[in-house]
C-alpha positions in Angstrom: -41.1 46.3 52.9 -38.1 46.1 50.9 -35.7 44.3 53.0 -36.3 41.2 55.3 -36.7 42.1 58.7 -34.3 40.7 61.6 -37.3 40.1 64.2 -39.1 37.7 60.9 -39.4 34.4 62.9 -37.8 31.8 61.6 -39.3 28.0 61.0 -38.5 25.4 63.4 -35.6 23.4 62.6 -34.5 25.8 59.9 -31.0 27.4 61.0 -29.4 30.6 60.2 -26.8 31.1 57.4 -24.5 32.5 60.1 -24.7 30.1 62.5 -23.5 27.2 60.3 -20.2 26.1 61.7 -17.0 25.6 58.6 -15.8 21.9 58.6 -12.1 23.3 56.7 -9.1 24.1 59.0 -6.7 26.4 59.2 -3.6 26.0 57.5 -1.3 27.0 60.4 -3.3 24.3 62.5 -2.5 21.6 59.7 0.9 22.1 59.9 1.6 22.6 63.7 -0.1 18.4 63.9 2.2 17.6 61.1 5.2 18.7 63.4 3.9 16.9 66.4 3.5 13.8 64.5 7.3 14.1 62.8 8.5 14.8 66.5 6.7 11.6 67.9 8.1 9.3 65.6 11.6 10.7 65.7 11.3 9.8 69.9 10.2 6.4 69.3 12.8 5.9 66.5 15.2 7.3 69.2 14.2 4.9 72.3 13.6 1.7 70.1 17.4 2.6 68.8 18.2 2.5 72.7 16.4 -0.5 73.9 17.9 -2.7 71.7 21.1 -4.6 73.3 23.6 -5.1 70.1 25.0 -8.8 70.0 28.8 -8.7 70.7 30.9 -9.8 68.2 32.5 -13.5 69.5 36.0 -13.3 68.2 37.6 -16.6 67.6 40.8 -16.0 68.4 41.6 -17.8 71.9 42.8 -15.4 74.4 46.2 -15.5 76.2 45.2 -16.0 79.7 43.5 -19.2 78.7 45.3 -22.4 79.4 47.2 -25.1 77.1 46.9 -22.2 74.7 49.3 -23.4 72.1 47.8 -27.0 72.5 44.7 -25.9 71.2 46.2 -24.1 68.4 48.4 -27.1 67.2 45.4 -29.1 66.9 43.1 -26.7 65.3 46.1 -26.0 62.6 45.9 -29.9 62.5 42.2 -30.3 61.7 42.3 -28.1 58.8 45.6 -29.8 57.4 43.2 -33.5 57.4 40.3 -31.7 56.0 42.8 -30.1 53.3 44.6 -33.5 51.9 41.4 -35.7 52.4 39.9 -32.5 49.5 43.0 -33.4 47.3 43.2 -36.8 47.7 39.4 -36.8 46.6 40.0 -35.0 43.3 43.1 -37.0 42.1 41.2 -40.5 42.8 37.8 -40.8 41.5 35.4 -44.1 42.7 35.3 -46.8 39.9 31.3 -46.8 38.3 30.4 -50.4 38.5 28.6 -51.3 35.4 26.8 -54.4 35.3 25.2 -54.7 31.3 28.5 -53.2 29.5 27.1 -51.5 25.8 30.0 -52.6 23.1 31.8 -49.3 22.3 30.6 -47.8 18.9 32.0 -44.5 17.3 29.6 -42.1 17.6 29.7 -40.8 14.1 27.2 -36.9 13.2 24.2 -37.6 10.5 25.3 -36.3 7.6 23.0 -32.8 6.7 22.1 -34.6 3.2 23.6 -37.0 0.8 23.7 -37.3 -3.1 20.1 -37.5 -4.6 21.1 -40.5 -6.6 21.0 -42.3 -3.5 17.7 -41.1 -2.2 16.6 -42.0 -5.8 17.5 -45.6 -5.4 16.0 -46.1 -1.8 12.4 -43.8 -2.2 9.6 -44.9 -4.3 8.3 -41.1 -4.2 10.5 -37.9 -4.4 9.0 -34.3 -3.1 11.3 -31.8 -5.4 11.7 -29.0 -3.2 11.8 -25.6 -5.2 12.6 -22.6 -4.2 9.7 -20.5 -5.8 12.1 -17.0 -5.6 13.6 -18.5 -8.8 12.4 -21.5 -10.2 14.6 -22.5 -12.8 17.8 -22.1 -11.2 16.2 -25.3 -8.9 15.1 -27.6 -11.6 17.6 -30.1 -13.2 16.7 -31.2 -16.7 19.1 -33.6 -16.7 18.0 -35.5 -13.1 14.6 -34.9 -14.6 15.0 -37.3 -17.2 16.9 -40.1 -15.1 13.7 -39.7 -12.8 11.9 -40.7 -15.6 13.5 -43.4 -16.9 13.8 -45.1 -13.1 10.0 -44.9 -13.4 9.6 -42.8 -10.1 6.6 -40.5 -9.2 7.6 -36.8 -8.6 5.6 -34.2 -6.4 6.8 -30.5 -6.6 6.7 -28.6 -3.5 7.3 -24.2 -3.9 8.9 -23.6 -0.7 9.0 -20.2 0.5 6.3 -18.6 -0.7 5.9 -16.0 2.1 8.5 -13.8 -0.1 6.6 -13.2 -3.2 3.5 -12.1 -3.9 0.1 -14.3 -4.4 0.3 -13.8 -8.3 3.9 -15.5 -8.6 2.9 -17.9 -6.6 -0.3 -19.0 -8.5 1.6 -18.4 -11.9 4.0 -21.0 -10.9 1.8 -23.4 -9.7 -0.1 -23.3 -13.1 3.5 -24.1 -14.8 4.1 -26.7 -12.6 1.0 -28.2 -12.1 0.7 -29.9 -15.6 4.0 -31.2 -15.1 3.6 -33.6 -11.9 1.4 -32.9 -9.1 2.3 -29.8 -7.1 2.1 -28.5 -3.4 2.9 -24.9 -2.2 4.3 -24.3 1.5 6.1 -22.6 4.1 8.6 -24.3 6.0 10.8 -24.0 9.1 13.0 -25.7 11.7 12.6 -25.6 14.8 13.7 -28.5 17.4 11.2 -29.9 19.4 11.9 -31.8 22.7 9.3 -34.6 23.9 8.4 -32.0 26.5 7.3 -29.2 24.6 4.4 -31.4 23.0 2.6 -30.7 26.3 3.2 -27.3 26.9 0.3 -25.3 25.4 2.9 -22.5 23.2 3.5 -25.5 20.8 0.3 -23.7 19.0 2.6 -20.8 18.3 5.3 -22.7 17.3 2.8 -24.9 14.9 1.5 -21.7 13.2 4.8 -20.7 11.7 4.8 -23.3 9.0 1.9 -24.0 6.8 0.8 -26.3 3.5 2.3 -29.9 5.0 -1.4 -31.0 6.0 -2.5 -31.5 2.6 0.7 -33.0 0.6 0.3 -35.8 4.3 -3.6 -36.3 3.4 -2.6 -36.1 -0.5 -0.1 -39.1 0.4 -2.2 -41.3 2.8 -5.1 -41.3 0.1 -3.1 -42.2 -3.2 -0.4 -44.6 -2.2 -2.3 -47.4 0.3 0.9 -49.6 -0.4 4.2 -49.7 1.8 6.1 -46.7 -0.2 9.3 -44.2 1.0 9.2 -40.8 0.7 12.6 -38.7 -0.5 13.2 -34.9 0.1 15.3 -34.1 -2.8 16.8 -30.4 -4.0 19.3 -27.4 -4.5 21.7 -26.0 -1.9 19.8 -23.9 0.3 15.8 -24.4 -0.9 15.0 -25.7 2.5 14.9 -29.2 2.4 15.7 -30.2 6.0 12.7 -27.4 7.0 10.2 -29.9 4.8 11.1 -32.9 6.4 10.8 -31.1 10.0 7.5 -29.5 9.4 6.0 -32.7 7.7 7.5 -34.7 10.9 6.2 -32.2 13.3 2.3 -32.5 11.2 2.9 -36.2 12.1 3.5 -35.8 15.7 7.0 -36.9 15.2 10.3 -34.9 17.0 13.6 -34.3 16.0 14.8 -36.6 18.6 12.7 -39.3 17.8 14.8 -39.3 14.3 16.2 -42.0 12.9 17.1 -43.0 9.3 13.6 -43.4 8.2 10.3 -42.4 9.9 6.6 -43.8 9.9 4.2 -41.5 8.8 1.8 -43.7 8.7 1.3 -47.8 8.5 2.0 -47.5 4.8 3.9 -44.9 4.2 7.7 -44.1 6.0 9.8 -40.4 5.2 13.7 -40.7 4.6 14.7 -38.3 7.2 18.2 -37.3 5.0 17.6 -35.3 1.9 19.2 -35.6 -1.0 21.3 -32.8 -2.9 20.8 -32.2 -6.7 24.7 -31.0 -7.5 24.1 -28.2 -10.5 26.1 -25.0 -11.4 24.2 -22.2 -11.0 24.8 -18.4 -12.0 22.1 -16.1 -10.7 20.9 -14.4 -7.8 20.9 -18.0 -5.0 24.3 -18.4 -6.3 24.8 -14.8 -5.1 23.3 -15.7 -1.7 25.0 -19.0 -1.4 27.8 -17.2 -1.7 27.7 -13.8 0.1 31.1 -14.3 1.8 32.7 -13.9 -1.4 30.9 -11.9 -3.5 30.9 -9.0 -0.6 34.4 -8.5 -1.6 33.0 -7.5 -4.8 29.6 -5.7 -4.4 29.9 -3.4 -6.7 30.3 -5.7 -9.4 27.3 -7.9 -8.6 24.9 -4.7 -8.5 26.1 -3.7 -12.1 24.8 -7.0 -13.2 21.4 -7.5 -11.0 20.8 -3.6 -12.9 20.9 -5.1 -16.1 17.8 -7.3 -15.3 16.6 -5.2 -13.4 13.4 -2.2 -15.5 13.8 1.9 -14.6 10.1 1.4 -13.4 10.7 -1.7 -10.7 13.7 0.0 -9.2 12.7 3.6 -8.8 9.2 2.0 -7.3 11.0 -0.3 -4.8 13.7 2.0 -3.9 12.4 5.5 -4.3 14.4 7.2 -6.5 14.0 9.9 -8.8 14.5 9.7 -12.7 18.3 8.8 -13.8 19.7 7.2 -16.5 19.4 3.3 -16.5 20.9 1.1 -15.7 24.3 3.1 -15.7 23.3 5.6 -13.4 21.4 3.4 -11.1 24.4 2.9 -8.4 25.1 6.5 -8.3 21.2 7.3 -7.5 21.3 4.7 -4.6 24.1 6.2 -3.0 22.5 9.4 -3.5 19.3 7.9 -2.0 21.3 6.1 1.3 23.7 9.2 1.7 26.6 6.8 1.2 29.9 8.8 -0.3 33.5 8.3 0.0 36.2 11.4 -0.4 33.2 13.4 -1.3 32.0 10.9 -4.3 29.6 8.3 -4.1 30.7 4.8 -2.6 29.4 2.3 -5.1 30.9 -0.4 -2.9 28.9 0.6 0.3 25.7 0.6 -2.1 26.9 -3.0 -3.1 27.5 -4.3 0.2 24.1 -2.8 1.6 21.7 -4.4 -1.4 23.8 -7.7 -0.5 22.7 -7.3 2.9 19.0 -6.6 2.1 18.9 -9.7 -0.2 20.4 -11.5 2.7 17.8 -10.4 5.4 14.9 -11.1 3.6 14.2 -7.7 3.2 14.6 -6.7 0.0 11.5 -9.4 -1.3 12.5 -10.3 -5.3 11.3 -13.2 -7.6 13.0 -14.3 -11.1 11.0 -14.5 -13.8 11.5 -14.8 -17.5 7.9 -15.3 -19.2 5.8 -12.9 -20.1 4.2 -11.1 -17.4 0.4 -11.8 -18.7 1.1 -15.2 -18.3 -2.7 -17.2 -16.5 -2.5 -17.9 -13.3 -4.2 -20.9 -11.7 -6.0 -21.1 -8.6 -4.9 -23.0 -5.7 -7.3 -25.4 -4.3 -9.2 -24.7 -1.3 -8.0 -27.1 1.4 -4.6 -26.0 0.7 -5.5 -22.0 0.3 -6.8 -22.9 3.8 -3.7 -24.0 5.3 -1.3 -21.6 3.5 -3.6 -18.1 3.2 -1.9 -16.5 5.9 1.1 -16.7 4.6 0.4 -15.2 1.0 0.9 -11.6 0.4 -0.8 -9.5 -2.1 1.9 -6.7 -2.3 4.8 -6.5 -5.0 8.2 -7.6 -4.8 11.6 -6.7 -7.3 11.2 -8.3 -10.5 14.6 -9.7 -12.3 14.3 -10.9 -15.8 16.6 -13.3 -15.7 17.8 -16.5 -14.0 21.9 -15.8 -15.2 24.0 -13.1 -13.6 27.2 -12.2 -15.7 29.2 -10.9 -12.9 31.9 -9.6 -14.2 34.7 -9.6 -11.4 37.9 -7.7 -12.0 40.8 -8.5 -9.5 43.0 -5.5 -8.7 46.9 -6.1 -9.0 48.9 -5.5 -6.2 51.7 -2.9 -6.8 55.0 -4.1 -6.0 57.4 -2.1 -4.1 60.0 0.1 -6.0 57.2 0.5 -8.8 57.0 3.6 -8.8 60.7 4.5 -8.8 61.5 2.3 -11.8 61.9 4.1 -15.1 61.1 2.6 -18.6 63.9 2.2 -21.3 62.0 4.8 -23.7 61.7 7.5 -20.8 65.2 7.1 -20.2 66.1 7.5 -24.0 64.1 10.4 -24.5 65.7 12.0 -21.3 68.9 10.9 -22.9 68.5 13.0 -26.4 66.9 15.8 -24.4 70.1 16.1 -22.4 72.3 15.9 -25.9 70.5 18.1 -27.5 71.3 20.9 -24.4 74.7 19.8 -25.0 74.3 20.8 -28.7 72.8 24.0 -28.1 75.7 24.6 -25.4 78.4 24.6 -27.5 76.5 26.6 -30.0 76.3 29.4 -27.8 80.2 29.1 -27.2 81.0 29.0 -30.7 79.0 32.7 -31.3 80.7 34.2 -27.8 84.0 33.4 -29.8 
């Protein structure tokens, strides 16, 4: 037979496809339970609202069927007069402090930021020259040099900053300086410390932004076994106060435990106060020394960073096309930014926006006037250790040259009535222009006749 037959007996406890019972429910019957339960919970919303009794306001005002009405009032008016003048009388006399050990009075007098290096030069033994490695001979002194020497007083160079150049300049000028004197490389920064915050684990993360203090500390400790001081010395802005900081912080040592001098260790004590080298300089940390001025005149100051500046470095660094260099250069930035003015390009914008980028940090540049092929020298390993992090193996905007000549040209303010004033020669030739119409007049006249 072809099809099953209905009377085939079935198995025992085997049921029929038809008799299996759906477990899904109707969608009318859903939403008829939904109502009920919105309609339940509206009534008890509704009876709790009801049942409870609202507290009545007490009002504080005493009514008028109470007696010695105006008795009460007069002394409640009263109460808040006493509580009113004992307020006053509080604030005009203050309660003597009685003091039983009296401090002498001493004019509290700010710690200078740094004093003359001369002075650090007769109090230290040892002087770290700070140098910022961006542009290293607009921070050395040849003439400070030589009265170093002649005081017969150890030098140790220290090239600060080095997270804004790249690892070649950096070895390059520690092959330079190293034959010189002994020399460190580092990256500073100042940050104040409480005594608290030695405790509180996120002093790791504080630690970790400053590097290549741990080995000038161990360099120190294992030469100089004698009692010796230590002097910070340096340009404006190299970052001397961020070396004495991070080599205080290495120590364990806060910047409120500062005082003129602190122990390093049982031999060796750091003069907290740095010393300034005073020198004229005329290149690109001049520039940044003094951005509030020279941002009057940007314009000026980019003409001469072009100069020093090769076609190749500044169409790499700022992406330009080909122009003509290096008069063409401020043109092909404002071209490059989209900066114009009256439909011509705004070479003072361009100015004030490279200014600003030097500023930041983030325009990176380095100075240097030898020869690009010069040998490099390798760091040592304990201090590669402490400063690799920080080292970069990018490129950064070379300048060829330590001097700027920023040529600044002061515009003169026109006077009133300037315009309106006429020279003796235009008035002369105005003159015999005028005659000669006369002449030509009477000329005319004559030939009527």
């Amino acid at each position: 037979s072809s099809g099953i037959n209905a009377e085939w007996p079935l198995r025992p406890g085997v049921k029929a496809f038809n008799n299996k019972e759906s477990k899904r429910m109707t969608c009318h019957k859903k939403y008829k339970i939904r109502k009920k339960v919105r309609e339940h919970n509206k009534k008890l919303a509704k009876t709790l609202k009801n049942s409870v009794t609202k507290k009545r306001k007490i009002d504080g005002k005493v009514p008028n069927l109470a007696p010695f009405k105006e008795e009460l009032l007069l002394e409640a008016i009263q109460q808040t007069q006493l509580k009113n003048d004992e307020k006053k009388l509080r604030k005009k006399t203050k309660l003597p402090i009685i003091v039983t050990n009296k401090k002498p009075d001493t004019p509290k007098v700010a710690a200078p930021k740094s004093v003359s290096a001369h002075i650090t030069l007769s109090q230290c033994d040892i002087l770290l020259w700070v140098i910022d490695i961006r542009n290293v001979n607009e921070c050395l002194c040849t003439d400070f040099d030589k009265t170093i020497k002649e005081a017969n007083k150890t030098i140790i160079f220290l090239l600060n900053k080095i997270d804004l150049v790249p690892s070649n300049i950096v070895k390059k000028w520690y092959g330079i300086l190293s034959t010189r004197a002994p020399t460190f490389v580092m990256k500073s920064t100042e940050i104040i410390l409480t005594e608290c915050e030695q405790i509180v684990p996120a002093l790791k993360q504080v630690l970790a932004k400053f590097g290549g203090a741990k080995p000038i500390l161990a360099y120190l400790k294992n030469t100089y076994t004698e009692a010796t001081k230590i002097g910070v010395i340096g340009t404006k802005t190299v970052g001397k106060s961020c070396v004495v900081s991070t080599l205080l912080k290495c120590c364990g040592r806060t910047k409120a435990k500062r005082s003129v001098d602190t122990k390093l260790n049982e031999n060796l004590r750091l003069v907290t106060t740095p010393g300034l080298i005073e020198m004229e300089r005329s290149g690109v940390l001049n520039v940044m020394d003094n951005l509030s001025q020279y941002m009057n005149y940007p314009s000026q100051v980019l003409v001469a960073l072009s100069e020093h500046i090769t076609k190749e470095a500044a169409m790499f660094h700022f992406t330009l096309p080909h122009y003509n260099h290096p008069d063409g250069l401020l043109d092909a930035l404002a071209v490059r930014y989209n900066l114009y003015f009256e439909k011509l390009p705004d070479h003072a914008a361009v100015g004030r926006l490279i200014l600003k980028l030097l500023r930041d940090a983030k325009l990176k540049f380095y100075v240097d006037e030898t020869e690009e092929d010069t040998a490099q020298a390798d760091i040592p390993a304990d201090m590669m250790l402490d400063v690799k992090r920080f080292l970069y193996e990018g490129d950064a905007l070379r300048i060829t040259a330590s001097d700027l000549n920023i040529v600044i040209v002061k515009k003169e303010k026109k006077k009133k009535g300037s315009d309106m004033d006429i020279d003796e020669e235009e008035e002369e030739e105005m003159g015999s222009e005028e005659e000669g119409e006369d002449d030509d007049g009477s000329n005319d006249d004559d030939e009527m006749s």
